[in-house]
N, C-alpha and C positions, 0 to 999 in steps of 0.2 A: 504494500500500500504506500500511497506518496509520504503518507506520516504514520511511522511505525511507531506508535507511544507504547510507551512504557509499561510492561506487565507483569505479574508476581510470579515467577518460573523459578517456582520451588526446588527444581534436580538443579534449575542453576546454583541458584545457593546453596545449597549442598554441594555442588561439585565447589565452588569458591570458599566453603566452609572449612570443609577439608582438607584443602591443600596448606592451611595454616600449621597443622600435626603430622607433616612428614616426615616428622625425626621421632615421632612416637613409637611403640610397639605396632605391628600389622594390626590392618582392621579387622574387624569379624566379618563373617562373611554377609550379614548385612549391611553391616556400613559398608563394606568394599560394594554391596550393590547400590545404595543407594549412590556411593559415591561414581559408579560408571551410569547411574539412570539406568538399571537392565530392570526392566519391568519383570518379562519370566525369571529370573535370578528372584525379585523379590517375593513373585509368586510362590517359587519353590520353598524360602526361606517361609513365609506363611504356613506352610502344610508339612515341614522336615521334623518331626517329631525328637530329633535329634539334636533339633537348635535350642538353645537355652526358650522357655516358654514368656518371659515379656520381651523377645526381639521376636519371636513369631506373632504374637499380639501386635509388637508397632509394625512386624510386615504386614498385617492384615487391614491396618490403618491405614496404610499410606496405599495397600489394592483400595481399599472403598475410598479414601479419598482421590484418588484417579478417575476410578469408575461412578464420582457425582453421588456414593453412598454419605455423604454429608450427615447426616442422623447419627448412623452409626458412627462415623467417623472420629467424631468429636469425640466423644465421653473416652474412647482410647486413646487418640492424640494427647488429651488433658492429664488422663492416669500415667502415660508414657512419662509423661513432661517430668511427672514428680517420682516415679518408682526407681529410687538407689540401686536395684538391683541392674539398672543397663548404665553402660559407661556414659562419661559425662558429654561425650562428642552425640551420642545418640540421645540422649534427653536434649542436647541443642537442635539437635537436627528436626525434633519430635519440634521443638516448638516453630522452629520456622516454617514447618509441615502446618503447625496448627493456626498457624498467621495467616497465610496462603486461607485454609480454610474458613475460621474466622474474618478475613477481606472476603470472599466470598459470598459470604451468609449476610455479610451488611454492619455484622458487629464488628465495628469498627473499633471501639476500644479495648475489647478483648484481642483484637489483632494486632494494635499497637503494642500492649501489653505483652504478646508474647513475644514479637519481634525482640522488643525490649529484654527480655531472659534468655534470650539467644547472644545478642550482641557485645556482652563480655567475653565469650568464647571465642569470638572470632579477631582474631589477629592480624590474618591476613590482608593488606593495606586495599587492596583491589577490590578484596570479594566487602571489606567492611564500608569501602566507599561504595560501592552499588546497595547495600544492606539503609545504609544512611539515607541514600535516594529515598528506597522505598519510603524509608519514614516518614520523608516532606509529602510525600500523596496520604499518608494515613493518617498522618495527628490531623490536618484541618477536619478529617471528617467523623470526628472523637463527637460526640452527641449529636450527630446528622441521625436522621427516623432512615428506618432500613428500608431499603425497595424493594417493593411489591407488587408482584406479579397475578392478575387474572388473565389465562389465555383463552379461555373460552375453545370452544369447538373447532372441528380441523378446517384449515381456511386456507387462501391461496392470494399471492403479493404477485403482481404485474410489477418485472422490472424491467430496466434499459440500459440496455451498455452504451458509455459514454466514449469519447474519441481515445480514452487510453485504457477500456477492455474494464472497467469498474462501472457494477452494477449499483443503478441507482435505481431508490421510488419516493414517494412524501411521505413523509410522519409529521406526526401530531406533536405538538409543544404546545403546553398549555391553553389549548383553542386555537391554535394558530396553526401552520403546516410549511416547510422545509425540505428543501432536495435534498435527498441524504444519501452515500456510500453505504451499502451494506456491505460490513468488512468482518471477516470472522479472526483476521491478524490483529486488531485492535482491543487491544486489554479493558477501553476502557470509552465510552460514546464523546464526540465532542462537536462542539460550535463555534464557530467563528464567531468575534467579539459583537460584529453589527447581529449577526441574527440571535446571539445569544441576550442583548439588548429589546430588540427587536420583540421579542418572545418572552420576556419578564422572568428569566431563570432569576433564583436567587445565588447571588455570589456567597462565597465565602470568606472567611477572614485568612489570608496567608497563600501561598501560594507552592505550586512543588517544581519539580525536577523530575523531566520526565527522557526517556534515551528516547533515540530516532534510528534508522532507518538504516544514518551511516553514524550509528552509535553516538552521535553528536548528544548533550542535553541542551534541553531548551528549556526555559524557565515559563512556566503556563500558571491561567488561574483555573480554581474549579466552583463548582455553582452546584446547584442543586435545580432540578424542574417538576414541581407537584405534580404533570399525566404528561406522560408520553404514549400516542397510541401506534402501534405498527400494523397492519392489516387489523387484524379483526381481535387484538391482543391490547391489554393496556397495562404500563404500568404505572405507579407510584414513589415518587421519591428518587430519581432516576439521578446518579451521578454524570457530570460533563466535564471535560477539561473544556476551555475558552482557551482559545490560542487568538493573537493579532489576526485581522483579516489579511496582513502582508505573506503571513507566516504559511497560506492554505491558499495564494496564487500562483501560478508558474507560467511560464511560456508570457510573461509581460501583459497580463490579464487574459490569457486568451483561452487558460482552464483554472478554475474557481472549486474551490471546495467549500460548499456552507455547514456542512453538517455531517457527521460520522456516528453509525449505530456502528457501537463495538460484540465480541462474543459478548459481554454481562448479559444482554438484550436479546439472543439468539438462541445462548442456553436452554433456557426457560420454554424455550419454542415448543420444545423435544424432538422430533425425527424431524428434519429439515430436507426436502427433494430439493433440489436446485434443476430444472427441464431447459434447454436450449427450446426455441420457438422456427423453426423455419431454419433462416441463415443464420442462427444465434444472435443478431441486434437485437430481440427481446428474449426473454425469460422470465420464468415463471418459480417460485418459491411456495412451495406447498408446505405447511407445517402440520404438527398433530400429535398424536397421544402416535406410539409405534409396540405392534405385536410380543414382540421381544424382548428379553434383558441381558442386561452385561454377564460376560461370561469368560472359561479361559480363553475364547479362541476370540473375544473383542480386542479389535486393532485402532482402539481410537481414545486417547487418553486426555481429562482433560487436569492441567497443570497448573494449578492456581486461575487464572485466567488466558489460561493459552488450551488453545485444542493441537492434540500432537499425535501422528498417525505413524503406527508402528508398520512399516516396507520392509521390503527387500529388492536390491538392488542386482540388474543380469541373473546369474546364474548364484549367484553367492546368498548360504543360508543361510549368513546375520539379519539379526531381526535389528532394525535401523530406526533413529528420531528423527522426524519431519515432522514441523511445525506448520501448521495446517494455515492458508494465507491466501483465503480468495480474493484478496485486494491487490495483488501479486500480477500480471500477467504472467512470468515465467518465475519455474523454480531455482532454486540455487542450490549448491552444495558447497561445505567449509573445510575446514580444518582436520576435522574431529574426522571426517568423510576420508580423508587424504589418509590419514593418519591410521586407520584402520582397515582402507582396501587398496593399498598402494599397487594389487593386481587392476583395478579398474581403474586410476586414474594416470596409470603409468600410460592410457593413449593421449591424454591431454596436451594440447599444446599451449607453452609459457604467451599471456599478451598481456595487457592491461585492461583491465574491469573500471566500469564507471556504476556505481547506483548512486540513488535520489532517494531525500526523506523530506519529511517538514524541517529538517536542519540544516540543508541543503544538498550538497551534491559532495561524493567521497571516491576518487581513481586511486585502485591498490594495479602498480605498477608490478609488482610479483603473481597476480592472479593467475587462473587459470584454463582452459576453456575445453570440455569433453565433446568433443564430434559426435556423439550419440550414445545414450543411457535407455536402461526400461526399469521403472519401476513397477514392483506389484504390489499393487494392494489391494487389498482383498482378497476376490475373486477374479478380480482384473488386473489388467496391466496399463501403463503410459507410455510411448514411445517417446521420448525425447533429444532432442540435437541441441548442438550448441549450448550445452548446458555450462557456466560460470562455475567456477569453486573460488571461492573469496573468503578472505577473512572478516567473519559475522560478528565475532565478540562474544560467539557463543559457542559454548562446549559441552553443553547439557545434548546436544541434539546434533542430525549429523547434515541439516540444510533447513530448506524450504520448500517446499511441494506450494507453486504458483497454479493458476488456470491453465496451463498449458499440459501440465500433468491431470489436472480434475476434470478436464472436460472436453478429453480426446473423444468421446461418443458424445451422447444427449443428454450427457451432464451425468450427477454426482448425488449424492447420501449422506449427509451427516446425521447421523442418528445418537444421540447424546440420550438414550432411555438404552439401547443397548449396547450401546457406545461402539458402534461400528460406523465405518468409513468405505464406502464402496460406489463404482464407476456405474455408470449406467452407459449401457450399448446403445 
């Protein structure tokens, strides 16, 4: 998406957690998984009768909190946080687990609060300045009313792809209505200053620090909007960052961004259809209640406020993180990609990558570029060319899955009730 804001990517901090205790004794084998994000590693840890029984408990935590089991999630994340019997790196990690969840849920100052019990532990200069970030988004919204969601009955959103491949349609702001990106890469819904004006959100007092796109921070304010309606769904109490109307133009006015519904907005949906129309200039968004539940063989995770779809790349049977980014045209791959199939990127040829955020523009002169990929997911697969490898900033995951991988047929599946991710032919 042009403005990648800022989102709570729990394995991230865990992974930057971590790395602060590398002269400690090895980790268990659950910290060593939460520390690579291997989701079936933590599954396994979950159900290994073998494993000490409160680190199968916080693996079972941090499965339901993946898998959107939020209910259950809590009351273990909370008993983790305080049971002596797990090392003191895993009761930090339980709380930044339970931060993530807590931002989530809307309880905003039990999130702040556990961040805060995490943040002595961490040392490490990098991961505790991203940790701080997060803070400046969480204390302004310390006695904000939580949002709430009625979606009513399965319904269906007419959208339009705009001149750079991002699906737009109207929503509702407080009686009023706004061209807005539906972007499922956006941690978090936002408005540019005039329409947030415009539309009577209420501001807040302080303002945060949010990353971009080309990891750049931008300093934004956030506001509050009493109804937000999107198709046939409403909410309550709906968070927005406000960024400058300059900050959300590009091309010298010639594309405008007024308004961004982020995943917070989406989730809630539940099974999400996304249909290509004809030549794909329109589409269609169906939402609804979905047949199914999360299970071992769900390949769709969702990560504080990031949804992440577990692939596999060619022939190779690592199960792979891709951060799901329908506001993306094309997908990427990083580091982390490099670093662990050095068989597939060994056909890449060295050039220079340029991407674009709300923070501006970022050329990594070392990049790199794969003449053709297939990813699968699901039951399908994506053909892809010219696929970028770039340094993201992120280590938790092992790229970006853009439009170009979602919607090789008649579009794509988010299903966030059985937490599955699948193409449609």
């Amino acid at each position: 998406m042009i403005c990648k804001l800022w989102a709570s990517s729990i394995a991230a901090l865990l992974t930057g957690a971590s790395c602060a205790h590398a002269e400690a004794p090895g980790p268990s084998r659950l910290e060593a998984a939460l520390l690579s994000s291997d989701f079936g590693e933590v599954q396994a840890v979950a159900t290994d009768r073998r494993q000490p029984s409160a680190e199968r408990a916080l693996a079972a935590a941090a499965i339901d909190y993946w898998q959107l089991r939020d209910d259950r999630a809590g009351p273990a994340l909370v008993s983790a946080c305080n049971d002596a019997s797990l090392s003191a790196d895993l009761r930090r990690d339980a709380s930044i687990i339970l931060s993530g969840l807590r931002l989530r849920q809307s309880r905003y100052a039990e999130s702040l609060a556990a961040l805060d019990a995490a943040l002595p532990s961490v040392s490490d200069p990098a991961m505790r300045a991203d940790l701080e970030q997060s803070r400046t988004f969480i204390e302004p919204l310390v006695g904000a009313p939580p949002t709430q969601a009625r979606i009513g009955p399965a319904a269906s959103i007419a959208l339009t792809r705009d001149a750079t491949s991002h699906m737009r349609a109207d929503i509702g702001v407080n009686g009023g209505t706004v061209d807005a990106i539906l972007d499922t890469g956006s941690g978090v819904s936002t408005l540019s200053l005039s329409n947030a004006r415009r539309l009577g959100v209420r501001m807040l007092a302080g303002q945060a620090s949010i990353g971009t796109a080309t990891s750049q921070n931008v300093t934004t304010g956030l506001a509050i909007a009493d109804r937000v309606t999107l198709g046939g769904a409403e909410f309550r109490n709906v968070i927005f960052l406000v960024m400058p109307d300059e900050a959300l133009t590009f091309a010298n006015g010639a594309y405008v961004v007024h308004a961004i519904v982020g995943l917070p907005l989406l989730m809630p949906l539940g099974r999400l259809e996304y249909r290509k129309i004809g030549n794909g200039a329109t589409e269609t968004l169906r939402y609804g209640p979905s047949s199914n539940r999360a299970g071992r063989d769900s390949n769709l995770l969702a990560d504080g406020v990031e949804a992440v779809a577990l692939v596999r790349a060619n022939d190779n049977a690592r199960t792979l993180r891709f951060f799901i980014d329908n506001g993306a045209p094309h997908s990427h791959l990083n580091r982390r990609f490099a670093d662990e199939l050095p068989e597939i990127t060994s056909s890449g040829r060295h050039q220079a990558v340029t991407t674009a955020g709300g923070g501006g523009s970022e050329t990594q002169a070392d990049a790199m570029v794969l003449p053709s990929l297939t990813l699968h997911i699901g039951s399908g697969a994506a053909q892809l060319s010219n696929v970028p490898l770039i340094d993201d900033h992120h280590t938790s995951r092992h790229g970006d899955i853009g439009l170009d991988a979602l919607e090789p047929g008649r579009g794509y599946v988010l299903d966030f009730i059985a937490m599955r991710l699948e193409l449609l032919n």
